[in-house]
C-alpha positions as CSV (number, residue, x, y, z in Angstrom):
1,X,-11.7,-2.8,21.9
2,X,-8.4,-2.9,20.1
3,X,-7.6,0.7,18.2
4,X,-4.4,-0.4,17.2
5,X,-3.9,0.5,13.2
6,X,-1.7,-2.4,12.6
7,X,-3.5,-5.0,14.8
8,X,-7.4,-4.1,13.9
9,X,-8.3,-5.6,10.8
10,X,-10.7,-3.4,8.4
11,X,-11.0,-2.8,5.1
12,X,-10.2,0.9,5.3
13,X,-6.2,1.7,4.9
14,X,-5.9,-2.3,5.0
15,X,-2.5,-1.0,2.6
16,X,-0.9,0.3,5.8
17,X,-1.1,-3.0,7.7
18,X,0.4,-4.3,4.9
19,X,3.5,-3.1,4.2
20,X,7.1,-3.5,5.2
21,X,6.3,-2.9,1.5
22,X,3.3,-1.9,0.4
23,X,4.7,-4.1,2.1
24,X,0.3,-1.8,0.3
25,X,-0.8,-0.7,1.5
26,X,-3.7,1.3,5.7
27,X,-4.9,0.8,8.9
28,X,-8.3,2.8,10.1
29,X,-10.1,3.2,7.3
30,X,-9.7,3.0,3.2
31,X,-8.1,5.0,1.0
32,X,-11.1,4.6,-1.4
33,X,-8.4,4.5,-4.5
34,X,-7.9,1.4,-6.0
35,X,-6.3,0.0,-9.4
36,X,-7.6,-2.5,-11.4
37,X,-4.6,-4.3,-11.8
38,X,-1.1,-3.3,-9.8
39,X,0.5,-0.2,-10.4
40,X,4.2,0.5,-11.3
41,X,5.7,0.0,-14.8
42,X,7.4,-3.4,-13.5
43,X,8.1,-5.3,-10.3
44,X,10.8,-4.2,-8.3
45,X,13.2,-6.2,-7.3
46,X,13.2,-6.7,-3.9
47,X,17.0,-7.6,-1.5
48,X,15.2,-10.0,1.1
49,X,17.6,-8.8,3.7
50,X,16.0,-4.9,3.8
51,X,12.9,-5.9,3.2
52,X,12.0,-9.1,5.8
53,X,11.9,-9.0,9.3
54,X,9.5,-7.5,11.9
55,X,8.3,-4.1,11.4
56,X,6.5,-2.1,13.6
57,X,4.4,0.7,13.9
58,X,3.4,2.3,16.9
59,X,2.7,-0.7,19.7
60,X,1.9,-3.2,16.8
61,X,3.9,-5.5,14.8
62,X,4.0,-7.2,11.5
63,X,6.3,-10.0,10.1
64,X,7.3,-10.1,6.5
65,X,9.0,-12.1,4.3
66,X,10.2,-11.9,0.6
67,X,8.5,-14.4,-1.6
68,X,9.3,-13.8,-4.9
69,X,12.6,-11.3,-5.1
70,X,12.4,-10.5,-8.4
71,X,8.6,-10.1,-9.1
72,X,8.5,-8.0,-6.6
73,X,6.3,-10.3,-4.2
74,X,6.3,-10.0,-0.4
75,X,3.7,-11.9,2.5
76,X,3.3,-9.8,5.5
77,X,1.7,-11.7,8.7
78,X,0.2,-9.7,12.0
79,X,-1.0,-11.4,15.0
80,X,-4.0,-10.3,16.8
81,X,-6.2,-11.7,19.7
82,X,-10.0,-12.5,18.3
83,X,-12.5,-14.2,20.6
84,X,-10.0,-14.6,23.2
85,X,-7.8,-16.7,20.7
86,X,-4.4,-16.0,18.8
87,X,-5.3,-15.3,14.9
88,X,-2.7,-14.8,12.5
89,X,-3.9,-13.1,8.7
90,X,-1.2,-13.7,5.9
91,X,-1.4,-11.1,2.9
92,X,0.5,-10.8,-0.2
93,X,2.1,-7.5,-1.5
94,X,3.3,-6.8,-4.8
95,X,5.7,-4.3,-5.4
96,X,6.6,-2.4,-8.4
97,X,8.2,0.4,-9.5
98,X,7.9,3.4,-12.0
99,X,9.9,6.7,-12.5
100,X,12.2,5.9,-9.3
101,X,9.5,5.6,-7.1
102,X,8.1,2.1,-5.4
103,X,4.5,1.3,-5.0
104,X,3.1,-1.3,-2.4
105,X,0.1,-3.1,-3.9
106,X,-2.4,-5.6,-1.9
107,X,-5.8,-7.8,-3.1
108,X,-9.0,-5.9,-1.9
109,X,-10.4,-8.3,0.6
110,X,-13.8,-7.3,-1.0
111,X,-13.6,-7.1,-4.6
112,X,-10.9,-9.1,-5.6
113,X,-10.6,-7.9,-9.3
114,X,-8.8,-4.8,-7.8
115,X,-5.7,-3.6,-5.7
116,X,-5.3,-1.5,-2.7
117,X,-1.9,0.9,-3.1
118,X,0.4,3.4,-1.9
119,X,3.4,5.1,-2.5
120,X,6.4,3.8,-0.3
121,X,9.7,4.6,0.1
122,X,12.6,2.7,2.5
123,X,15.4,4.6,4.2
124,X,17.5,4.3,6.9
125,X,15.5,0.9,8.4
126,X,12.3,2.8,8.1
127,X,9.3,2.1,5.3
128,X,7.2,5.4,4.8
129,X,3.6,5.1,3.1
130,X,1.9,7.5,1.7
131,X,-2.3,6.9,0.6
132,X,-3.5,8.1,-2.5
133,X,-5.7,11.3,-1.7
134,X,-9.1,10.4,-2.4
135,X,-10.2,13.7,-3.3
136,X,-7.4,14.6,-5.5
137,X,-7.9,11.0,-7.5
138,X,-11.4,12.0,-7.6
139,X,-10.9,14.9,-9.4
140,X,-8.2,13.7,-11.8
141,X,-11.0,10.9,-13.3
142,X,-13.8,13.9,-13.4
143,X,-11.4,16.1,-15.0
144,X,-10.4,13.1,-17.7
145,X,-6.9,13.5,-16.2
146,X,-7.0,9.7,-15.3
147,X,-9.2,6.9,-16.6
148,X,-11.5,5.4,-14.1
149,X,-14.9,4.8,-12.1
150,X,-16.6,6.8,-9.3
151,X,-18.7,4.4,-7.9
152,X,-20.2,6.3,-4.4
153,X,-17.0,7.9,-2.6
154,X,-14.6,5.0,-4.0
155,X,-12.6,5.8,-7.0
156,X,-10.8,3.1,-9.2
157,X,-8.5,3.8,-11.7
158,X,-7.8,1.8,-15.1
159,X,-4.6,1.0,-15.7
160,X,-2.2,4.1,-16.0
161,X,-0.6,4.0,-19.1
162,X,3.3,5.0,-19.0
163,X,2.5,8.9,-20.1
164,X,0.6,8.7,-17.0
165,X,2.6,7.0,-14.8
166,X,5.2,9.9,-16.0
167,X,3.0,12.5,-15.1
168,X,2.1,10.8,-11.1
169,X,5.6,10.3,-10.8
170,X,7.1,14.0,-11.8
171,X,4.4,16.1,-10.3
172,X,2.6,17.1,-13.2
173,X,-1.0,15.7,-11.9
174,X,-0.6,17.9,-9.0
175,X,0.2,15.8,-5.1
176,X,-2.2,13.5,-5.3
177,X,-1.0,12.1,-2.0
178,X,-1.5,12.7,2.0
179,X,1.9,13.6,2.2
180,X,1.2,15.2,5.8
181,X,0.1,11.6,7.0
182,X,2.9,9.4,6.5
183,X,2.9,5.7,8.2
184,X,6.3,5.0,9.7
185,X,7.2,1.3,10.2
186,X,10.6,0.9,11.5
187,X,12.5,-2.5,11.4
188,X,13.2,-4.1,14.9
189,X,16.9,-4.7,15.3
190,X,18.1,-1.3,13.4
């Protein structure tokens, strides 16, 4: 059995697999935060020369390629070997941005009225991704911090309004993040 993040295709952390971006964002398992619709107060516009190419992480490899530049809009392709056979899975990533930060968002392969995200942030040829902390969104909607449904360990979030997006952005709803647990993809050719 494959137990390569980027290569093994599951609905958990799906976000990681994802980005040279988002380019998502997650790779063993979900993040069980989603968003109704993307987050970010706007797209970002995305320069297709520091955003396509292939990306890796660890021993696997993804491909991406810019789409839309100014929405923000990214497809990210991995190759994997199912049933003794070369499969390639295409997904889009939508990028936007709010309070200087970038956020990688993807469709939820199971419930597609909702998003898959992370924070991201590219420097020096490298994309870093950082998962929303279940937990810490968990308690943000039982505390009426954040608008939102708990529906078993999942939690997703209505859209954040721009006071909110504020407060994520600065710090003032705590580090909602697994900061310690980055994902590293670095660009081949850098």
């Amino acid at each position: 059995m494959n137990t390569n993040p980027v290569l093994v295709r599951s609905r958990r952390f799906r976000l990681v697999d994802i980005l040279p971006a988002a380019l998502a964002l997650l790779c063993t398992g979900c993040t069980g935060v989603y968003v109704s619709r993307p987050i970010g107060d706007q797209p970002h516009a995305l320069v297709p020369a520091d955003w396509e190419g292939t990306w890796t992480l660890g021993k696997g490899a993804l491909v991406a390629h810019v789409t839309d530049a100014a929405g923000g809009k990214l497809h990210y392709s991995v190759t994997s070997v199912r049933d003794g056979a070369f499969a390639t899975t295409t997904t889009e990533v939508v990028v936007r941005e709010s309070g200087g930060w970038l956020f990688a968002n993807i469709p939820d392969e199971s419930n597609p009225e909702r998003y898959e995200w992370a924070r991201v942030k590219m420097a020096n040829g490298q994309i870093f991704v950082w998962r929303p902390d279940q937990e810490a969104f968990r308690a943000l909607v039982q505390g009426g911090k954040l608008k939102g449904q708990l529906i078993d360990k999942d939690v997703t979030l209505e859209p954040l309004s721009a006071e909110q997006m504020k407060a994520l952005t600065t710090g003032a709803l705590g580090a909602p993040f697994k900061w310690d647990e980055p994902f590293v993809f670095h660009r081949l050719g850098d």
